[in-house]
Backbone as a printed PyTorch tensor [residue, N CA C, xyz], in Angstrom:
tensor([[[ 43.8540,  92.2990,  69.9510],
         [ 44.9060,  93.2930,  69.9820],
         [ 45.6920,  93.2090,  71.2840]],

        [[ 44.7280,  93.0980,  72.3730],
         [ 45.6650,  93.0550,  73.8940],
         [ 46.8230,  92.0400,  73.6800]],

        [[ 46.4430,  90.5170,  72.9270],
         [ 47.4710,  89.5510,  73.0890],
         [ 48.6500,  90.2600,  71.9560]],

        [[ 48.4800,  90.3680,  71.1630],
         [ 49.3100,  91.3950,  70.0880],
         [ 50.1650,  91.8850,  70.9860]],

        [[ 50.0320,  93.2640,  71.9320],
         [ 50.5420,  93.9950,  72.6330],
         [ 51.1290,  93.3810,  73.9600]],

        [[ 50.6360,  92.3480,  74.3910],
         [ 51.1020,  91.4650,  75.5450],
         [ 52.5580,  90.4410,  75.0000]],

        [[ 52.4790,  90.4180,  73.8130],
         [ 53.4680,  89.2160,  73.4720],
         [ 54.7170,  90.6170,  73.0100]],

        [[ 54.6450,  91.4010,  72.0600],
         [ 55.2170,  92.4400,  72.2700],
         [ 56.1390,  92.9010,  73.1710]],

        [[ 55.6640,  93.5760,  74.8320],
         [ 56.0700,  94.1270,  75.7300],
         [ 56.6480,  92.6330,  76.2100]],

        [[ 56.3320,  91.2590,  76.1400],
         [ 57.1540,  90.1410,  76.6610],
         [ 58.4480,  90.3650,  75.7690]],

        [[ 58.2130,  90.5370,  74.6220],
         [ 59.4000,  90.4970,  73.8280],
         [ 60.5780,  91.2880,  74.6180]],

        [[ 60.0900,  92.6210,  74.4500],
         [ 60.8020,  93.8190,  74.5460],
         [ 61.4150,  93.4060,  76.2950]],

        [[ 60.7340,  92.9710,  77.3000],
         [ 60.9040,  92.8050,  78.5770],
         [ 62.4120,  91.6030,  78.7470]],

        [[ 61.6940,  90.4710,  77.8030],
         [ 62.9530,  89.5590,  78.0760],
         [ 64.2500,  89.8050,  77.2610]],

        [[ 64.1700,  91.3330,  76.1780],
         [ 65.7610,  91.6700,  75.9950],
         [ 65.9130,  92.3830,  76.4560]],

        [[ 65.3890,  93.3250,  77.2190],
         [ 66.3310,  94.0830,  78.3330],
         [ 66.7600,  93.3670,  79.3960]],

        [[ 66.3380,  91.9930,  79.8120],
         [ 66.8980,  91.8210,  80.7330],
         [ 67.8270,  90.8390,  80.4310]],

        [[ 67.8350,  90.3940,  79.2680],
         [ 69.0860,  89.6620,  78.8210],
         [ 69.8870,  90.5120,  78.6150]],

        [[ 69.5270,  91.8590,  78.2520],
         [ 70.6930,  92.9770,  78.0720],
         [ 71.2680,  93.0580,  79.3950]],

        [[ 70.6130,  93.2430,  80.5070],
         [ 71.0110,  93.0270,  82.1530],
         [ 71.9730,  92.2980,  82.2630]],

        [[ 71.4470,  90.9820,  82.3850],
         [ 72.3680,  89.9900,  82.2900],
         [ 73.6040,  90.1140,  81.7880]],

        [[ 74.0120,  90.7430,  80.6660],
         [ 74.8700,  90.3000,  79.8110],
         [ 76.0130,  91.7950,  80.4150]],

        [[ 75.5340,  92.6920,  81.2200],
         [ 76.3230,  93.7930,  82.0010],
         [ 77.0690,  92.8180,  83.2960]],

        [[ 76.2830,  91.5410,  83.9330],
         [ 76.6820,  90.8460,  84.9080],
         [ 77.7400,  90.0820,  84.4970]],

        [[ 77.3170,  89.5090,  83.6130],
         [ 78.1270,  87.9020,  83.2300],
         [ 79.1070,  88.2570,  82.4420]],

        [[ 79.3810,  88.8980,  81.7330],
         [ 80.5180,  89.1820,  80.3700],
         [ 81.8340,  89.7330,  81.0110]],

        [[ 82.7590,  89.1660,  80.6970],
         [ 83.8540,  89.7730,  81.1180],
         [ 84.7970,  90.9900,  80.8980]],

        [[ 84.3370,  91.3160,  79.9560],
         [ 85.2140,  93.2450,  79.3120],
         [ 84.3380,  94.1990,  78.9420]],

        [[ 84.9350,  95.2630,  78.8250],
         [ 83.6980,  96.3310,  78.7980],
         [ 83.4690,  96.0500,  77.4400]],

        [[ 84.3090,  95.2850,  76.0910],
         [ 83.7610,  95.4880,  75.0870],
         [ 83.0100,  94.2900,  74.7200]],

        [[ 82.3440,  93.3790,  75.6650],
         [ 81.5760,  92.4610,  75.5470],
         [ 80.2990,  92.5840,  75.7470]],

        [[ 80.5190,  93.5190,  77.3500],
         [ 79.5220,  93.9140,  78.4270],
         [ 78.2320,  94.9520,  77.5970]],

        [[ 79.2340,  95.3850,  76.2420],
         [ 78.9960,  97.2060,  76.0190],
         [ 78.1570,  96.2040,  74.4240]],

        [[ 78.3040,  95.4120,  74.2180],
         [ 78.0630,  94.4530,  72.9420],
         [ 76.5690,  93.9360,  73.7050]],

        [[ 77.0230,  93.3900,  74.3600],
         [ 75.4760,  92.6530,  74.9190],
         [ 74.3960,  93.1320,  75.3040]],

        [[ 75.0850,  94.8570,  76.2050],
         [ 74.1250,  95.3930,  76.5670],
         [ 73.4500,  96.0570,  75.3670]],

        [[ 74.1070,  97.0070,  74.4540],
         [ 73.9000,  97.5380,  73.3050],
         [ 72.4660,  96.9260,  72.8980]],

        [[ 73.2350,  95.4760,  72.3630],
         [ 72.4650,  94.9100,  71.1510],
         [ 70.8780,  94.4130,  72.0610]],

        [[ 71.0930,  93.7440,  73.0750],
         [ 69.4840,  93.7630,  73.6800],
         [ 68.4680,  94.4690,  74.2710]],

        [[ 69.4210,  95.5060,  74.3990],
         [ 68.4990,  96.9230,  75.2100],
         [ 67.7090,  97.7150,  73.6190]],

        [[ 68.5070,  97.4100,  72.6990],
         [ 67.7680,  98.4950,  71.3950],
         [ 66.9190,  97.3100,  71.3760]],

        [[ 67.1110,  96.2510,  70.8980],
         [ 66.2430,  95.4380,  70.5710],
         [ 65.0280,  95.0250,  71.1670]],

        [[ 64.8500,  95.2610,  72.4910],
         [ 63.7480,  95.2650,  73.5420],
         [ 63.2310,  96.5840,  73.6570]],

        [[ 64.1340,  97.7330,  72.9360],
         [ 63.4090,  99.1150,  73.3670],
         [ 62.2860,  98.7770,  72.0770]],

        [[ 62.9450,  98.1690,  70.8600],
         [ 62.1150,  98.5340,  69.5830],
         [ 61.0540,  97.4980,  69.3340]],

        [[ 61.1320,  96.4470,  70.3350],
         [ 59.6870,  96.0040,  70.3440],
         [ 59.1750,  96.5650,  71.2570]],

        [[ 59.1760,  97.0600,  72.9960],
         [ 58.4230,  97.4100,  73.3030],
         [ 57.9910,  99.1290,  73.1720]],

        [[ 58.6450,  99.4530,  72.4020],
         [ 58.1480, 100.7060,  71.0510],
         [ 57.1370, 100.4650,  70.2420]],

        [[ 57.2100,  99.3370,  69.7450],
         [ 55.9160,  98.7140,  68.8030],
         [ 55.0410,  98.5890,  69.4560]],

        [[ 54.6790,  98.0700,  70.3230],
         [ 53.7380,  97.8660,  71.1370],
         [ 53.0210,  99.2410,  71.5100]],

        [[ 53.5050, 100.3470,  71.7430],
         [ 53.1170, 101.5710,  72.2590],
         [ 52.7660, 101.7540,  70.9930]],

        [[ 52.9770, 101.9940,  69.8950],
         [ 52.7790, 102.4820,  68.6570],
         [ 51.4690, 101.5020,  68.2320]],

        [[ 51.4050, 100.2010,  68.0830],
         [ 50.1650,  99.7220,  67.7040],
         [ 49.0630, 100.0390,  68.5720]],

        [[ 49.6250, 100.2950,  70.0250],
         [ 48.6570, 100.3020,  70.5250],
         [ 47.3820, 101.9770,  70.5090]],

        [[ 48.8590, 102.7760,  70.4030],
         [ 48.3120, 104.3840,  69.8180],
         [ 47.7770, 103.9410,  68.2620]],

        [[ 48.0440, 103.4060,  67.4970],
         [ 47.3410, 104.0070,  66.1530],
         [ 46.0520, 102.7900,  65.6600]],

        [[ 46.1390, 101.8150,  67.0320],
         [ 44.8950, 100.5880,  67.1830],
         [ 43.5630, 101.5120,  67.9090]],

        [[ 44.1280, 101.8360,  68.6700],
         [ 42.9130, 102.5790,  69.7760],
         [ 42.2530, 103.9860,  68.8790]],

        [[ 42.9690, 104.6740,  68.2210],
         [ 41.8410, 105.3710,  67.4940],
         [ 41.5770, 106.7030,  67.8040]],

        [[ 41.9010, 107.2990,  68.8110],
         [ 41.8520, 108.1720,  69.3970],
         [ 43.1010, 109.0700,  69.1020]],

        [[ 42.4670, 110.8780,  68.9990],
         [ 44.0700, 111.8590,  68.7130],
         [ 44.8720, 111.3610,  69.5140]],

        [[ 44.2450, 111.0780,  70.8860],
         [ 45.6590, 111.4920,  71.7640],
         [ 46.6940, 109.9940,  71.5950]],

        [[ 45.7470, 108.9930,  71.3540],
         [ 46.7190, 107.7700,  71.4590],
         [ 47.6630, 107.7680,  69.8140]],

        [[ 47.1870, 108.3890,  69.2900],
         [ 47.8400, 108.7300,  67.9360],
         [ 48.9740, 109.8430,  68.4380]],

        [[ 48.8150, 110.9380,  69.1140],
         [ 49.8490, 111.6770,  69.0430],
         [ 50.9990, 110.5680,  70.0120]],

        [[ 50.4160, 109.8780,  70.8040],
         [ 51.0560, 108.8810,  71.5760],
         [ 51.5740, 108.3300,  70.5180]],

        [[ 51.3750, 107.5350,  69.2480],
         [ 52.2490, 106.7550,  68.6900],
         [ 53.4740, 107.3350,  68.0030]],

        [[ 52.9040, 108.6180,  67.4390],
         [ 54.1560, 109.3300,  66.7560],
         [ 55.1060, 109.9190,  67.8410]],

        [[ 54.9150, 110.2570,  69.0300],
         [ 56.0550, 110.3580,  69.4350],
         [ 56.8840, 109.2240,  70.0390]],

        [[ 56.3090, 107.8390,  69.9610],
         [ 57.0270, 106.9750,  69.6740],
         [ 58.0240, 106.6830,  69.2260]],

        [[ 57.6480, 106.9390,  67.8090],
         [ 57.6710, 107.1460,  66.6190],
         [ 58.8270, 107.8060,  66.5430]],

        [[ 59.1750, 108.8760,  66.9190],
         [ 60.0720, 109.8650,  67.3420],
         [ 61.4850, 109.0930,  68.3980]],

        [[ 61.0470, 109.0960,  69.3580],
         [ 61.4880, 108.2780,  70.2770],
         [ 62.2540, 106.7700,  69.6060]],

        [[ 61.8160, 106.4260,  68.7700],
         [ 62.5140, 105.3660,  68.8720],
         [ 63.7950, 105.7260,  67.5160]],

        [[ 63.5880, 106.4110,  66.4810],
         [ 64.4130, 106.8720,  65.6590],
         [ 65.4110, 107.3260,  66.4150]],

        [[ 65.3870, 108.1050,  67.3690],
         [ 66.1580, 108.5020,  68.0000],
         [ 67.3760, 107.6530,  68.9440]],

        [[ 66.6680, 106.9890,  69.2020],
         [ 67.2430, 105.4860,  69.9490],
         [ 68.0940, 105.0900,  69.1490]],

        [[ 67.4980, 104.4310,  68.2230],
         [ 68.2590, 103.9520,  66.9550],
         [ 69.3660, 104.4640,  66.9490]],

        [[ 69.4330, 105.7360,  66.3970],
         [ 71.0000, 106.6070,  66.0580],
         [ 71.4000, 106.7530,  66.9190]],

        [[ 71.5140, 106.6950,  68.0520],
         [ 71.9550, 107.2760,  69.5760],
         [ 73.1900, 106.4920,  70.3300]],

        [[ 71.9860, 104.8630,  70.1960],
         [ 72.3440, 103.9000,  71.0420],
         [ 73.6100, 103.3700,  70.5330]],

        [[ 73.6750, 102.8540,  69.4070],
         [ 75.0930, 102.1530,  68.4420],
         [ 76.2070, 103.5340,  68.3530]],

        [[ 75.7240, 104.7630,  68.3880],
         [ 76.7590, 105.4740,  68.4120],
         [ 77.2610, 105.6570,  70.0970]],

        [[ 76.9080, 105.7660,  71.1200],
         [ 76.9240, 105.9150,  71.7380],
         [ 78.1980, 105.0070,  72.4320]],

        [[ 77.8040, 103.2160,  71.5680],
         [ 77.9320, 102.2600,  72.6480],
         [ 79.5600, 102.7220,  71.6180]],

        [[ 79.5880, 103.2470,  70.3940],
         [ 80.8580, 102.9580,  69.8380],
         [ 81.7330, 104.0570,  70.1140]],

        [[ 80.8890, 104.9340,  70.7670],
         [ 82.1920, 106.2340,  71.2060],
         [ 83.0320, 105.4920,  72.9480]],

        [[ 81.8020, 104.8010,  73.3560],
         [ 82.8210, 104.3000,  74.7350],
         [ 83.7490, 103.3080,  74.6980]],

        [[ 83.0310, 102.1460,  73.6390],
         [ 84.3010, 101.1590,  72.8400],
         [ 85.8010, 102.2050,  72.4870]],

        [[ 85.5890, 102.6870,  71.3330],
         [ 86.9890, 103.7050,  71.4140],
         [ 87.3090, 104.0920,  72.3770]],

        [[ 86.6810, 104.9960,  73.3460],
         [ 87.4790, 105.5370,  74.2550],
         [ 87.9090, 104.7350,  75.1400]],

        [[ 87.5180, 103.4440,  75.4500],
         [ 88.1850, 102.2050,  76.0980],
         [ 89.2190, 101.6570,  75.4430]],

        [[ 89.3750, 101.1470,  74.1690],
         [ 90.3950, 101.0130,  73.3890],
         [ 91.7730, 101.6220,  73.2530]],

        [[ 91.0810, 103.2000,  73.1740],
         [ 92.1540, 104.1550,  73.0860],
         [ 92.8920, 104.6610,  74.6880]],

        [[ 92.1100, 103.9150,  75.9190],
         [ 92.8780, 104.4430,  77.1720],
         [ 93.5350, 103.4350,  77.3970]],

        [[ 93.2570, 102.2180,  76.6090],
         [ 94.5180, 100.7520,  76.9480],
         [ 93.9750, 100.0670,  76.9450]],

        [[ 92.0120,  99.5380,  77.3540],
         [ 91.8170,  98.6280,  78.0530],
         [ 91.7150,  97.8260,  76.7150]],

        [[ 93.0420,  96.4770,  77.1240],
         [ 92.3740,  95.2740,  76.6230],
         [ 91.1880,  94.5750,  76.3690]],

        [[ 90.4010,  93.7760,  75.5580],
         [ 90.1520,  93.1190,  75.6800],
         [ 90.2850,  91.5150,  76.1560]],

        [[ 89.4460,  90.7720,  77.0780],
         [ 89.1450,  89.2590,  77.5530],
         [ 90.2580,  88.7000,  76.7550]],

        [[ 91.1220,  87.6870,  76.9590],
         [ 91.2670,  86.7440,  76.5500],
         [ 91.3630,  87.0190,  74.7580]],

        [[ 91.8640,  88.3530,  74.9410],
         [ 92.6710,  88.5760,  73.0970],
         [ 93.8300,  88.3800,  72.7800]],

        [[ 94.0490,  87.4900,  71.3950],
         [ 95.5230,  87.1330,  71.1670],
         [ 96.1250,  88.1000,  70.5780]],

        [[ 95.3260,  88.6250,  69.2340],
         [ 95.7620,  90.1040,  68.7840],
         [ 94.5730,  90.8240,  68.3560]],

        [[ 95.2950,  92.4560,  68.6780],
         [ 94.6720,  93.1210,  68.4940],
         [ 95.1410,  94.4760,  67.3780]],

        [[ 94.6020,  93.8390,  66.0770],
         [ 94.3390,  94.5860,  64.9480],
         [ 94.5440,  96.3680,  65.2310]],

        [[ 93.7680,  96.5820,  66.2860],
         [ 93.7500,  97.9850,  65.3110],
         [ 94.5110,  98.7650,  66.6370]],

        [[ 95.5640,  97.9340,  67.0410],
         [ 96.4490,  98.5380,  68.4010],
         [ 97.7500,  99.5690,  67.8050]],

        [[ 98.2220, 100.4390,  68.0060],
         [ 98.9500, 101.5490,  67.2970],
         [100.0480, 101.3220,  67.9520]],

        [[100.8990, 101.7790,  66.4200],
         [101.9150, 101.1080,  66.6570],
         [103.2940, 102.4930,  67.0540]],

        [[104.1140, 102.5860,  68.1640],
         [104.5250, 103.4950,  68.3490],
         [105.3000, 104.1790,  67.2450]]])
């Protein structure tokens, strides 16, 4: 089970920090806000799993009440995070900021 939970939290560890990364290296907020988004949920929800196998492996109430609020915790994430990253996309959109190196932009209003 430890290696289970060790490969897990590696998971979850090396997309947050590719999510890191991708706040450094990317050039617009709607790249920055894409990269970070998509590897930070994705590293939260494995190393979510990991807490969760490891609460409902171990056997014990408390590591059980430990998994469900996981459990909790990560549903929450879920709906949070993609809405979150798409209310600052709009509101970047809608105050002007271009995107990198765009030829057109679709959903730009037209006076």
């Amino acid at each position: 089970m430890n290696i289970a939970l060790y490969i897990l939290f590696g998971i979850g560890v090396l997309f947050n920090g590719l999510g890191a990364l991708a706040l450094m290296r990317f050039p617009d907020v709607y790249t920055r806000l894409h990269g970070a988004t998509k590897c930070t949920t994705f590293g939260a929800i494995f190393s979510i799993a990991a807490i969760i196998v490891y609460g409902f492996a171990s056997g014990g109430a408390a590591q059980q009440t430990l998994a469900i609020h996981a459990i909790v915790a990560l549903i929450a994430l879920l709906l949070t995070n993609p809405t979150g990253a798409h209310a600052i996309a709009r509101a970047a959109h809608r105050s002007g900021v271009k995107p990198w190196g765009a030829v057109v932009d679709k959903l730009e209003e037209k006076p």
